[in-house]
GUFIDREN-798129 format. One record per atom (N, C-alpha, C): x, y, z negated. Coordinates in steps of 0.2 Angstrom, whole numbers. Atoms other than C-alpha are relative to their C-alpha. Example, Ala and Ser with C-alpha at 12.3 -4.5 7.8 and 13.67 -1.06 7.14 Angstrom:
<recs>
+-------+-------+-------+
|     X |     Y |     Z |
+-------+-------+-------+
|     4 |    -6 |     0 |
|    62 |   -22 |   -39 |
|     4 |     6 |     0 |
|    -4 |    -6 |     1 |
|    68 |    -5 |   -36 |
|    -4 |     5 |    -3 |
+-------+-------+-------+
</recs>
This chain:
<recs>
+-------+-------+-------+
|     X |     Y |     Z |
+-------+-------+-------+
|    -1 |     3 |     7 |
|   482 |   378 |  -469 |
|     7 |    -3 |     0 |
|    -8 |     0 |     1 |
|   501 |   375 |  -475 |
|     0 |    -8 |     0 |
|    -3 |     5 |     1 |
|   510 |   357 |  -477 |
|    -4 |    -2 |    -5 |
|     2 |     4 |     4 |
|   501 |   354 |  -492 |
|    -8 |     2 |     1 |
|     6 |     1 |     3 |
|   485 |   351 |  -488 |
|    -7 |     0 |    -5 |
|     5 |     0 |     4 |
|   476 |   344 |  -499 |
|    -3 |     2 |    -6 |
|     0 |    -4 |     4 |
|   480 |   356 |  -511 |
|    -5 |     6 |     3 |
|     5 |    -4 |     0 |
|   473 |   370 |  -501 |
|    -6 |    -2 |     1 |
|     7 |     1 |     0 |
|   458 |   361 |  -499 |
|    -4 |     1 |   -10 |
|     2 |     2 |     8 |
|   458 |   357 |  -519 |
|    -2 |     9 |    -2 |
|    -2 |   -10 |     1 |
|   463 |   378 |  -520 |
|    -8 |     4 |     2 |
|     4 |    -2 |    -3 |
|   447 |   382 |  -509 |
|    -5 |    -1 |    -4 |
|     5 |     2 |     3 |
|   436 |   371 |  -517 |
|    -4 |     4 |    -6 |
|     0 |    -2 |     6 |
|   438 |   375 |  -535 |
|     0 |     7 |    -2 |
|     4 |    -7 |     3 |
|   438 |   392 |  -532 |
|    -9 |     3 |     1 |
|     5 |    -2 |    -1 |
|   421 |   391 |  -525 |
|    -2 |    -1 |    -4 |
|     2 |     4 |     6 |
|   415 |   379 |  -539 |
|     2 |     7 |    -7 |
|     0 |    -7 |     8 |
|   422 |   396 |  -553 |
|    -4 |     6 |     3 |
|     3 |    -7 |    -4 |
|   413 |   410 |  -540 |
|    -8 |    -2 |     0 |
|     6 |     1 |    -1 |
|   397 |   400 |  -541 |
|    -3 |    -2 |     6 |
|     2 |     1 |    -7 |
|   395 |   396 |  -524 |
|    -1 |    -7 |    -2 |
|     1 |     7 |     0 |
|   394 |   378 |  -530 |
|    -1 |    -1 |    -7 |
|     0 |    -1 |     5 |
|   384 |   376 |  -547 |
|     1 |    -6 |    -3 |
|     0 |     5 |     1 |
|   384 |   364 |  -559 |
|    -6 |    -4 |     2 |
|     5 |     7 |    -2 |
|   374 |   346 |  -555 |
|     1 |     3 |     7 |
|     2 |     1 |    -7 |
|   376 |   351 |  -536 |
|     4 |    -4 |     1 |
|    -4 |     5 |    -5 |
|   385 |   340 |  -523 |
|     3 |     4 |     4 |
|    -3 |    -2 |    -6 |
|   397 |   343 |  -513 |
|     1 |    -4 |     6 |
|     0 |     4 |    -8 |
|   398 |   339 |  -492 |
|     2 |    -6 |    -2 |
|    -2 |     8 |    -3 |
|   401 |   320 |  -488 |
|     8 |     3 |     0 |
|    -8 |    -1 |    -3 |
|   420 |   317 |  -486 |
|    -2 |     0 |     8 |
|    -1 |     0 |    -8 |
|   414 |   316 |  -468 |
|     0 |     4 |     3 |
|     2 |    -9 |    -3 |
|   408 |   334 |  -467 |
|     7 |     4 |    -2 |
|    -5 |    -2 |     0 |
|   423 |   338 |  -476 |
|     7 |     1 |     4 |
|    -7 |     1 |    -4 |
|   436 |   330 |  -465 |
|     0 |     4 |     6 |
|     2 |    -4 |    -5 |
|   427 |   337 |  -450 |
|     2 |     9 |    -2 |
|     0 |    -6 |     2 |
|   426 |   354 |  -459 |
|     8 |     5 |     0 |
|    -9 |    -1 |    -1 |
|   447 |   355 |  -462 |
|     5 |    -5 |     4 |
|    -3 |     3 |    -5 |
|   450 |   345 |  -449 |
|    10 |    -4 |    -5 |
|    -3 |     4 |     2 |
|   460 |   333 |  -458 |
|     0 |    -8 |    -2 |
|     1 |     5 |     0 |
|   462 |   315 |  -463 |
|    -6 |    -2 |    -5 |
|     3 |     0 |     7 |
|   451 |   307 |  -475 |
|     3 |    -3 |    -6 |
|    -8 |     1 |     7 |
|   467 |   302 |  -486 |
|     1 |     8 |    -3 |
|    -2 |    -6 |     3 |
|   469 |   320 |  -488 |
|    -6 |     5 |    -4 |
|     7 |    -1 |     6 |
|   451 |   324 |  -494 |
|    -1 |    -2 |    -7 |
|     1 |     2 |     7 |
|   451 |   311 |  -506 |
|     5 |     2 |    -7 |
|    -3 |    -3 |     5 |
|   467 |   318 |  -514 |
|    -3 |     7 |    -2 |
|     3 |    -8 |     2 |
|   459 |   335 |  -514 |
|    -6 |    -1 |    -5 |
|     6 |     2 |     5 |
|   442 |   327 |  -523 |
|     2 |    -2 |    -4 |
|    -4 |     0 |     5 |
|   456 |   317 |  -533 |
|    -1 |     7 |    -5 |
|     0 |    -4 |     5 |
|   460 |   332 |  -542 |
|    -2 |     4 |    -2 |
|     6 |    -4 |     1 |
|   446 |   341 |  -541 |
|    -3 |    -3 |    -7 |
|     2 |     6 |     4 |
|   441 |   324 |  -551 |
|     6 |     4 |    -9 |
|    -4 |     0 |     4 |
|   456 |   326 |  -562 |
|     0 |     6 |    -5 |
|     0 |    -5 |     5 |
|   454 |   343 |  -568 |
|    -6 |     2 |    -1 |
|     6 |     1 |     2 |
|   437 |   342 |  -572 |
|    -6 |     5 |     4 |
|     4 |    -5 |    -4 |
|   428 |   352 |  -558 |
|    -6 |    -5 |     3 |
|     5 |     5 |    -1 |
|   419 |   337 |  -552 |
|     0 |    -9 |    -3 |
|    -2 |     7 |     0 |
|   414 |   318 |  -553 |
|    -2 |    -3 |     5 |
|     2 |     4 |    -3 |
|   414 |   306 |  -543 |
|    -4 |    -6 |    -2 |
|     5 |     3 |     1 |
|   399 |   296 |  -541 |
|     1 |    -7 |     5 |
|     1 |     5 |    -3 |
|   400 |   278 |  -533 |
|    -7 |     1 |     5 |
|     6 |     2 |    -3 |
|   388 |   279 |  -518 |
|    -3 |     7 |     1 |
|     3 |    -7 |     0 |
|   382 |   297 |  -520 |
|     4 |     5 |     0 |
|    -4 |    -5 |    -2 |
|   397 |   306 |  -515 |
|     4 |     5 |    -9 |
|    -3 |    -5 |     4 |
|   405 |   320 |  -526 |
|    -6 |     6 |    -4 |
|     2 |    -5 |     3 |
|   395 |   331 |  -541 |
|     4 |     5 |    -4 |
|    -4 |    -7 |     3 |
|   400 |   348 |  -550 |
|    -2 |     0 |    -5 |
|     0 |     1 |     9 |
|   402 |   344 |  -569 |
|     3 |     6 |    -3 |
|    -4 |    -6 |     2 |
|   412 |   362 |  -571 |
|    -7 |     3 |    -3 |
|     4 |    -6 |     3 |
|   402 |   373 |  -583 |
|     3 |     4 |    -3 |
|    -5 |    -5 |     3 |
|   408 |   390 |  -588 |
|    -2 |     1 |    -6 |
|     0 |    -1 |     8 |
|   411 |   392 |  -606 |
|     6 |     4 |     0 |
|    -4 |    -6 |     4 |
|   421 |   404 |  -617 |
|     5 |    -4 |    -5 |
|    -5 |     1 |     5 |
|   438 |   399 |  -624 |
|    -1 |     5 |    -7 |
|    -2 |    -5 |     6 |
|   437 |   405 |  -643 |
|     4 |    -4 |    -1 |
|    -6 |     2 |     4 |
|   454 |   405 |  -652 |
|    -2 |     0 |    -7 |
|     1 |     3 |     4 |
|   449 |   394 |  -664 |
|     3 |     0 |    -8 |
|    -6 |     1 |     3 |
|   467 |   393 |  -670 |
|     2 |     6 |    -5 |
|    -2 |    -5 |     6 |
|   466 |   412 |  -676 |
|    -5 |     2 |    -5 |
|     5 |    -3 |     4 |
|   456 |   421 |  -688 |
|    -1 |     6 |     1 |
|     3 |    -5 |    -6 |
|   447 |   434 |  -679 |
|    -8 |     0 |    -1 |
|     8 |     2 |    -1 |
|   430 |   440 |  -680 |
|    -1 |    -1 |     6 |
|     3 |     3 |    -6 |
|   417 |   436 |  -668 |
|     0 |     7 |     2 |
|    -2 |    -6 |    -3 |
|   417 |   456 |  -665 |
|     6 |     0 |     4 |
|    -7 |     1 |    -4 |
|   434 |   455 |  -661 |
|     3 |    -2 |     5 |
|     1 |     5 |    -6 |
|   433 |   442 |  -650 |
|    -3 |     0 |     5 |
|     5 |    -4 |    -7 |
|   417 |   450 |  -641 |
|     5 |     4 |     3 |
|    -4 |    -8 |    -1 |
|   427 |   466 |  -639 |
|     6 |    -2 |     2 |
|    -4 |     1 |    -5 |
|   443 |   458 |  -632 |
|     0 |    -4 |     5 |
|     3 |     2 |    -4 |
|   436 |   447 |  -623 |
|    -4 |     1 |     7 |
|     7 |    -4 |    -3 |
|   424 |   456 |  -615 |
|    -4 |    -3 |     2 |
|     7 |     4 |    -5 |
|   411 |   442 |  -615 |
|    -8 |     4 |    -1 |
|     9 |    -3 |    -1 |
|   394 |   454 |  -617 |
|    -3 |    -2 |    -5 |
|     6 |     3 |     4 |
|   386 |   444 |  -632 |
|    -2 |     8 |    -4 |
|     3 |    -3 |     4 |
|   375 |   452 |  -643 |
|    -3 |    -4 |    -5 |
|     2 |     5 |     7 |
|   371 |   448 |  -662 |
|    -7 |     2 |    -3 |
|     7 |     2 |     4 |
|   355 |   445 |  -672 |
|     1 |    -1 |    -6 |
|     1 |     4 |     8 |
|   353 |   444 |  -691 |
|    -6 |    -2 |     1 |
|     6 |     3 |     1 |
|   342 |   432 |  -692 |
|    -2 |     2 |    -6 |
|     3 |     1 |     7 |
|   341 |   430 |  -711 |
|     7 |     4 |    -3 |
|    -4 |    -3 |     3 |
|   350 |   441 |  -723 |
|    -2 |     0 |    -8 |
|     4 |    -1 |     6 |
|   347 |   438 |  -742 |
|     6 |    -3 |    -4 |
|    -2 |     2 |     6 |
|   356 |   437 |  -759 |
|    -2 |    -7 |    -3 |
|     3 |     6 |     3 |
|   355 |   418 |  -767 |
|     6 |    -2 |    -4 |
|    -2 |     5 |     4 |
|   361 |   407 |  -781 |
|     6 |    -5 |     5 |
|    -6 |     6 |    -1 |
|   377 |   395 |  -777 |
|    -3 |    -5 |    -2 |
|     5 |     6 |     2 |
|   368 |   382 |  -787 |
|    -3 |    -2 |     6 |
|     4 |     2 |    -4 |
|   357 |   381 |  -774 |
|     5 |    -5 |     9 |
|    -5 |     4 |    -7 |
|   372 |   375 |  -761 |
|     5 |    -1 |    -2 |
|    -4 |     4 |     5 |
|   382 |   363 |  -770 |
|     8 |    -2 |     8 |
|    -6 |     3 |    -4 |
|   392 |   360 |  -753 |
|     6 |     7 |    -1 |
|    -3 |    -8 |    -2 |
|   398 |   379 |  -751 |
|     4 |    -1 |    -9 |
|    -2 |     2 |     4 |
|   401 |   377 |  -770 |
|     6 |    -1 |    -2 |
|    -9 |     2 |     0 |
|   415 |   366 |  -771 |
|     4 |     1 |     5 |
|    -5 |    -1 |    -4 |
|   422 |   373 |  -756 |
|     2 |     6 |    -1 |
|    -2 |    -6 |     0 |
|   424 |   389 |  -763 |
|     3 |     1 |    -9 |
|    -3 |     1 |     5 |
|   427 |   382 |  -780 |
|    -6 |     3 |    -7 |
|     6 |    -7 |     3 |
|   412 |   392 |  -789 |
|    -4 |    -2 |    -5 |
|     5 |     2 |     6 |
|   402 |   390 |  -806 |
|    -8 |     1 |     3 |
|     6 |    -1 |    -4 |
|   384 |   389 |  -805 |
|    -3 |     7 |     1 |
|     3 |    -6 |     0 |
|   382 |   409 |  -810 |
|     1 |     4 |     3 |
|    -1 |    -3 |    -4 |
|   389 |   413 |  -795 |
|    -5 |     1 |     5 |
|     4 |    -1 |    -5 |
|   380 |   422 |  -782 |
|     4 |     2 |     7 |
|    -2 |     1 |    -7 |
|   382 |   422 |  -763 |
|    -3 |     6 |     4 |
|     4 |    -3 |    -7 |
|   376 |   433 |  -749 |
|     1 |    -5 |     5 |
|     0 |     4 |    -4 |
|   369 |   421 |  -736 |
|    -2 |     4 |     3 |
|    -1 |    -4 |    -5 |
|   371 |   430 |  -718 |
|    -1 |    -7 |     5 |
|     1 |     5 |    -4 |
|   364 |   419 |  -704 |
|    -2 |     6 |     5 |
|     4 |    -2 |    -6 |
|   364 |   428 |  -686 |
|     5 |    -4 |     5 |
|     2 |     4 |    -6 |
|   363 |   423 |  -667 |
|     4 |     5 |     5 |
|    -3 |    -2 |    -5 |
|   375 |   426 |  -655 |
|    -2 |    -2 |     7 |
|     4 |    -1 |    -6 |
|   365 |   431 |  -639 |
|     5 |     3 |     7 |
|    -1 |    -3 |    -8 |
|   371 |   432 |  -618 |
|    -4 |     0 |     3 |
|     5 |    -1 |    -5 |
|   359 |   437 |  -606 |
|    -6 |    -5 |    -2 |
|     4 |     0 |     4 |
|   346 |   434 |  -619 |
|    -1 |    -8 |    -5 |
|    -1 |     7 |     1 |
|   351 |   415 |  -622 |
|     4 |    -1 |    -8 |
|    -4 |     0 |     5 |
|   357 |   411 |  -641 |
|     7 |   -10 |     2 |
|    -3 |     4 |    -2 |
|   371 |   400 |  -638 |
|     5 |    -1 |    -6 |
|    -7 |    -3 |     5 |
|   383 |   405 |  -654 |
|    -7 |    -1 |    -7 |
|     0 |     2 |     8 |
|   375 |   401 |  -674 |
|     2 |     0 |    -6 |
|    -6 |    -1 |     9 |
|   385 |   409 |  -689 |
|    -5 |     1 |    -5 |
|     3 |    -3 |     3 |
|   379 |   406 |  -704 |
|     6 |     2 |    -7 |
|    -6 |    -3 |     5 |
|   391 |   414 |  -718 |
|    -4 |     1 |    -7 |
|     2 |     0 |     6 |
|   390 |   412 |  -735 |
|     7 |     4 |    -4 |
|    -3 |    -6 |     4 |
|   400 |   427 |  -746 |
|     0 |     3 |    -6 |
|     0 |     1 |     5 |
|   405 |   429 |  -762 |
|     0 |     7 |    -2 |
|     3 |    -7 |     0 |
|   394 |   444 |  -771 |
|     6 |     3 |    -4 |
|    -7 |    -3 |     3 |
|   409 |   448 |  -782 |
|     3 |     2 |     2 |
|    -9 |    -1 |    -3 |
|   423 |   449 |  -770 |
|    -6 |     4 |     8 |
|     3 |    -4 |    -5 |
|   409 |   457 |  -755 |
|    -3 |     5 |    -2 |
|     6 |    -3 |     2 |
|   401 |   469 |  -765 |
|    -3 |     9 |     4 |
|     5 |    -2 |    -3 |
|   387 |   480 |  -759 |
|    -2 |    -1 |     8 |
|     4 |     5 |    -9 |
|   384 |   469 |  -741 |
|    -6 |     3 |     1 |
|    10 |    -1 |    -3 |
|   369 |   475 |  -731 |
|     1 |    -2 |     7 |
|     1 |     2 |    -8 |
|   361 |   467 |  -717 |
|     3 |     6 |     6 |
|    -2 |    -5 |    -6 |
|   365 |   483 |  -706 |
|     8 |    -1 |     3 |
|    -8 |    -1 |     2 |
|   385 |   480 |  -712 |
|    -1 |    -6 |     7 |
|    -1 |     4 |    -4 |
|   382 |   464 |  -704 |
|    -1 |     0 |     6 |
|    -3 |    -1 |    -5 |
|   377 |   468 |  -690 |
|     1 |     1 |     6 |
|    -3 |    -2 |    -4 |
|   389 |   476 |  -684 |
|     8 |    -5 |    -3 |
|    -5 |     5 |     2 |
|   406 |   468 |  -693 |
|     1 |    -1 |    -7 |
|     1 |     0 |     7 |
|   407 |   463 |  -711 |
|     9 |    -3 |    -1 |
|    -6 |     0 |     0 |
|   427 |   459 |  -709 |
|     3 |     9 |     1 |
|    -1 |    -8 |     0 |
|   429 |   479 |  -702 |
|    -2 |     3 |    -8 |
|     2 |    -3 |     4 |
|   419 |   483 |  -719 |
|     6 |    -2 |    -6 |
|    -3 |     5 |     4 |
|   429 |   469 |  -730 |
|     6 |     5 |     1 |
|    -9 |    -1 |     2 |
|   447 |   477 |  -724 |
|    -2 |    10 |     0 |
|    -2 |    -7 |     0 |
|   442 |   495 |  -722 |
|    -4 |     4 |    -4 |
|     5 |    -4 |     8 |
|   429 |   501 |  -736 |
|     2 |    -5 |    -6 |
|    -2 |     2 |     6 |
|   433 |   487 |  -748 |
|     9 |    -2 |    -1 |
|    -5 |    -6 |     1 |
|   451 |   490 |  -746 |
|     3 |   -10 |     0 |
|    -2 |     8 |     0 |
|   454 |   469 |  -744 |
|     4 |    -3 |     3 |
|    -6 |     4 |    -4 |
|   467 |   459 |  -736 |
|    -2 |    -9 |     2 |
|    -1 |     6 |    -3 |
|   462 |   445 |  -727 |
|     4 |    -6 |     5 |
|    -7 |     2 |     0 |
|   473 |   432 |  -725 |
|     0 |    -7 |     4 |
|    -1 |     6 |    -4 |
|   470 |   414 |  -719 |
|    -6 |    -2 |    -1 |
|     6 |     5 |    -1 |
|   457 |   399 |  -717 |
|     1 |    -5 |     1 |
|     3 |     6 |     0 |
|   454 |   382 |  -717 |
|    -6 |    -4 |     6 |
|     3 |     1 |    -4 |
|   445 |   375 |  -702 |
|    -3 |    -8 |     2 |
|     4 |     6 |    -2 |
|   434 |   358 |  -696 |
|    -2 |     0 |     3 |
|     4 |     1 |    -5 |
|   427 |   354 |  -680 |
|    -2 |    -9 |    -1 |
|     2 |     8 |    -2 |
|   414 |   340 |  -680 |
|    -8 |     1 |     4 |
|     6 |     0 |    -6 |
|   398 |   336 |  -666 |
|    -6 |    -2 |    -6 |
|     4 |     2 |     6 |
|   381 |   337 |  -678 |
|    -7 |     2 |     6 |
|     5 |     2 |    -2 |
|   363 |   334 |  -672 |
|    -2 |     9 |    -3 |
|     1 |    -5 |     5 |
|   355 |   353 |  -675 |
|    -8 |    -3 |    -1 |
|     5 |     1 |     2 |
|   341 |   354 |  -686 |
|    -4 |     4 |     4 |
|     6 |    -6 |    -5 |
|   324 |   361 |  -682 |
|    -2 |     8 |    -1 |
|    -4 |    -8 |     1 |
|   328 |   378 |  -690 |
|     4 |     2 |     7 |
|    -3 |     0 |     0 |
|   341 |   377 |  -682 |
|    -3 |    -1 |    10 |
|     3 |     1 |    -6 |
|   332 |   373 |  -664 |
|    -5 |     6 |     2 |
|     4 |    -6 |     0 |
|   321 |   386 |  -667 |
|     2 |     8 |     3 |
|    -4 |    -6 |    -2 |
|   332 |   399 |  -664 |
|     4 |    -1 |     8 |
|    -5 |     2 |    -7 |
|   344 |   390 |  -649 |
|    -6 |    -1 |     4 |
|     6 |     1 |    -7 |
|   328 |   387 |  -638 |
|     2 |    -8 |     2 |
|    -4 |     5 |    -4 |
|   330 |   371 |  -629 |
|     6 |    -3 |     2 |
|    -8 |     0 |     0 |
|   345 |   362 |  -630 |
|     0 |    -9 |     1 |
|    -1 |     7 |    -3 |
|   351 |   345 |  -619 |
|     5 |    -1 |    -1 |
|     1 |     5 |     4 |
|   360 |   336 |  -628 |
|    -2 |     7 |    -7 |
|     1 |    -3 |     6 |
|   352 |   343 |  -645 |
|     4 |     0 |    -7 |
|    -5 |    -1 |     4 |
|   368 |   343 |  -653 |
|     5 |     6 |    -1 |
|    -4 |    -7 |     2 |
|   380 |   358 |  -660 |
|     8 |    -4 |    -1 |
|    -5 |    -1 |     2 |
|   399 |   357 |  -660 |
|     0 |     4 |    -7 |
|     3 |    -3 |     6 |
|   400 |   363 |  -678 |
|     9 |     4 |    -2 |
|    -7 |    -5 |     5 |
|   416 |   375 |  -685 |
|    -2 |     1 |    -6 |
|    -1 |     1 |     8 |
|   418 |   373 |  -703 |
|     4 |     3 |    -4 |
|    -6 |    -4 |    -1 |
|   429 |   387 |  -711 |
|    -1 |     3 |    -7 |
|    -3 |    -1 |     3 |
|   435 |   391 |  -727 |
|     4 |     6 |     0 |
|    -2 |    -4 |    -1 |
|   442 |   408 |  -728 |
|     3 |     3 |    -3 |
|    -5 |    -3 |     6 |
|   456 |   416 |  -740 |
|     3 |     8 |    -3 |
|    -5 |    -6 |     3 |
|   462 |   433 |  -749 |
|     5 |     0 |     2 |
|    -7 |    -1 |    -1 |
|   479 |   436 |  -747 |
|     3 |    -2 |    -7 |
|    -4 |     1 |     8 |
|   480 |   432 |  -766 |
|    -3 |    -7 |     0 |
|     1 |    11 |     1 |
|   474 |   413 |  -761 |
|    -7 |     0 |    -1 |
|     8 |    -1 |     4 |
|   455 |   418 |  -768 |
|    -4 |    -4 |     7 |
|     5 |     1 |    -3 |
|   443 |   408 |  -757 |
|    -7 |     6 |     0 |
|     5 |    -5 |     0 |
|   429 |   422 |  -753 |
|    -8 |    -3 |     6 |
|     6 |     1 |    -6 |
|   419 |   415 |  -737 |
|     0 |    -5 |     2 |
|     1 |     6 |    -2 |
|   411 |   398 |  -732 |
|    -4 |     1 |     8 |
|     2 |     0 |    -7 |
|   408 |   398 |  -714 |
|    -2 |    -6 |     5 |
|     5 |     6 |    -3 |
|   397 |   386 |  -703 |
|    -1 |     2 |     8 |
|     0 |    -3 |    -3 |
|   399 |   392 |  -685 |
|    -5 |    -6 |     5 |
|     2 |     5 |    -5 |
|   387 |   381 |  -672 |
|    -2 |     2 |     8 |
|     2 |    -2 |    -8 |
|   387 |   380 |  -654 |
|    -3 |    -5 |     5 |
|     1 |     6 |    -4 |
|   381 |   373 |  -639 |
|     4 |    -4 |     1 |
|    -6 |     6 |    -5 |
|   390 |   356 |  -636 |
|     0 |    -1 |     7 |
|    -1 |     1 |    -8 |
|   387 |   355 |  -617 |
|     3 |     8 |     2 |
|    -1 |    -7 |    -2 |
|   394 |   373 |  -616 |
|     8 |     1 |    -5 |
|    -4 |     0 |     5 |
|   409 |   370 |  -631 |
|     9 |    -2 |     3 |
|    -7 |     3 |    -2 |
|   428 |   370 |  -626 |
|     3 |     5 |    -6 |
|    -4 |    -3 |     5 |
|   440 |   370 |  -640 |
|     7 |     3 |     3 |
|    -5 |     0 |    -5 |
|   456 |   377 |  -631 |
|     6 |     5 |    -6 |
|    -9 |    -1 |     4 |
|   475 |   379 |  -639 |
|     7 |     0 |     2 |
|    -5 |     3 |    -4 |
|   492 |   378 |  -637 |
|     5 |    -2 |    -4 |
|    -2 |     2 |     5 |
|   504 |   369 |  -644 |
|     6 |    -4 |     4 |
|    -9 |     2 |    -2 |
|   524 |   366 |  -640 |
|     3 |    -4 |    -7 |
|    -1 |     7 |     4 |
|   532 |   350 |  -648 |
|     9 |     3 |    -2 |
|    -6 |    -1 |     1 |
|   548 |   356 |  -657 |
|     7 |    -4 |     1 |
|    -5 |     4 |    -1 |
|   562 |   346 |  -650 |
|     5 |     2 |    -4 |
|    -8 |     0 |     5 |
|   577 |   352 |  -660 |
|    -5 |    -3 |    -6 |
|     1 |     4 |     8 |
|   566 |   345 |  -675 |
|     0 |    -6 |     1 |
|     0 |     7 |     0 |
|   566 |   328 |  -668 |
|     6 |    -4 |     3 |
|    -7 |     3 |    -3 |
|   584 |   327 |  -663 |
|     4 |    -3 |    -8 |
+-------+-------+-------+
</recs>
């Protein structure tokens, strides 16, 4: 083990804790099996369980030694505009999609989608609701609302597979920007119906507003996921020459 201990202890750990050898809700050894283990002091455990602590791989528990809070989720770049195909396929997380529901409706009928799209009442929508499945588990919820005008002849099939791939390469469309909202919502029982079981019973919600390249609003997007499984992840540099 080099000079800096209690990093390679932190190095060792954290890589068991991502390889699965230590899952979530487990414990990890006593600092006393630890010490013994890397024969080391117990000041140099508790720095290595420090920032085990710090970078969110464990907590510590008063009394009950150390637990494993790390669960593996899927960084989406939330920041681009990218389908979920897109994202499957560079990714390479494995999901697979479900239409649940696929059916022409009335805008009247959904006064939120409405004003966010700007829309009289004799507009019609294509509502597009499917379930983004891994190892059989629905973890992902888009429900997409589609302006029949500006998407014309949609079919369940188009969906799904990509309805962005059909948008820019058969209707000949330029998609351009979006609008976006993240807020934490209680899911409904629809809406639990399909997620199966779900602790805490809440969805991280993506709220997404969608643009033409000619400014047209076109698609009102409702993406929902599991909150205990949800990381928003970005990056963002602070422009110092604009603040000199």
């Amino acid at each position: 083990m080099n000079r800096n201990k209690y990093q390679a202890i932190y190095q060792e750990i954290s890589g068991q804790i991502l390889q699965g050898e230590y899952e979530f809700h487990d414990q990890l050894p006593s600092e006393s099996i630890l010490v013994k283990h890397y024969n080391v002091s117990r000041e140099t455990v508790r720095k290595a369980l420090n920032l085990l602590q710090l970078n969110g791989y464990i907590q510590k528990l008063k009394g009950k030694g150390s637990v494993v809070i790390y669960q593996e989720s899927t960084n989406f770049p939330f920041s681009k505009l990218i389908s979920f195909e897109e994202i499957n396929n560079s990714l390479g997380m494995d999901y697979e999609t479900k239409v649940e529901s696929f059916q022409r409706v009335s805008v009247s009928g959904h006064p939120l989608v409405k004003a966010a799209l700007h829309l009289e009442d004799e507009a019609d929508l294509y509502e597009v609701i499917r379930s983004r499945r891994k190892n059989g588990r629905v973890n992902i919820i888009d429900t997409d609302y589609f302006l029949a005008d500006i998407v014309e002849g949609l079919t369940e099939e188009i969906a799904q597979q990509s309805i962005y791939a059909y948008i820019e390469n058969e209707l000949d469309l330029n998609i351009s920007y979006s609008n976006k909202a993240i807020t934490f919502e209680p899911m409904t029982d629809a809406e639990l119906e399909i997620f199966g079981t779900v602790e805490p019973p809440y969805a991280a919600t993506v709220r997404s507003i969608v643009h033409l390249s000619n400014a047209v609003p076109f698609q009102y997007n409702i993406s929902k996921h599991r909150a205990s499984e949800f990381k928003f992840v970005d990056f963002s540099r602070r422009n110092l020459e604009a603040d000199k």
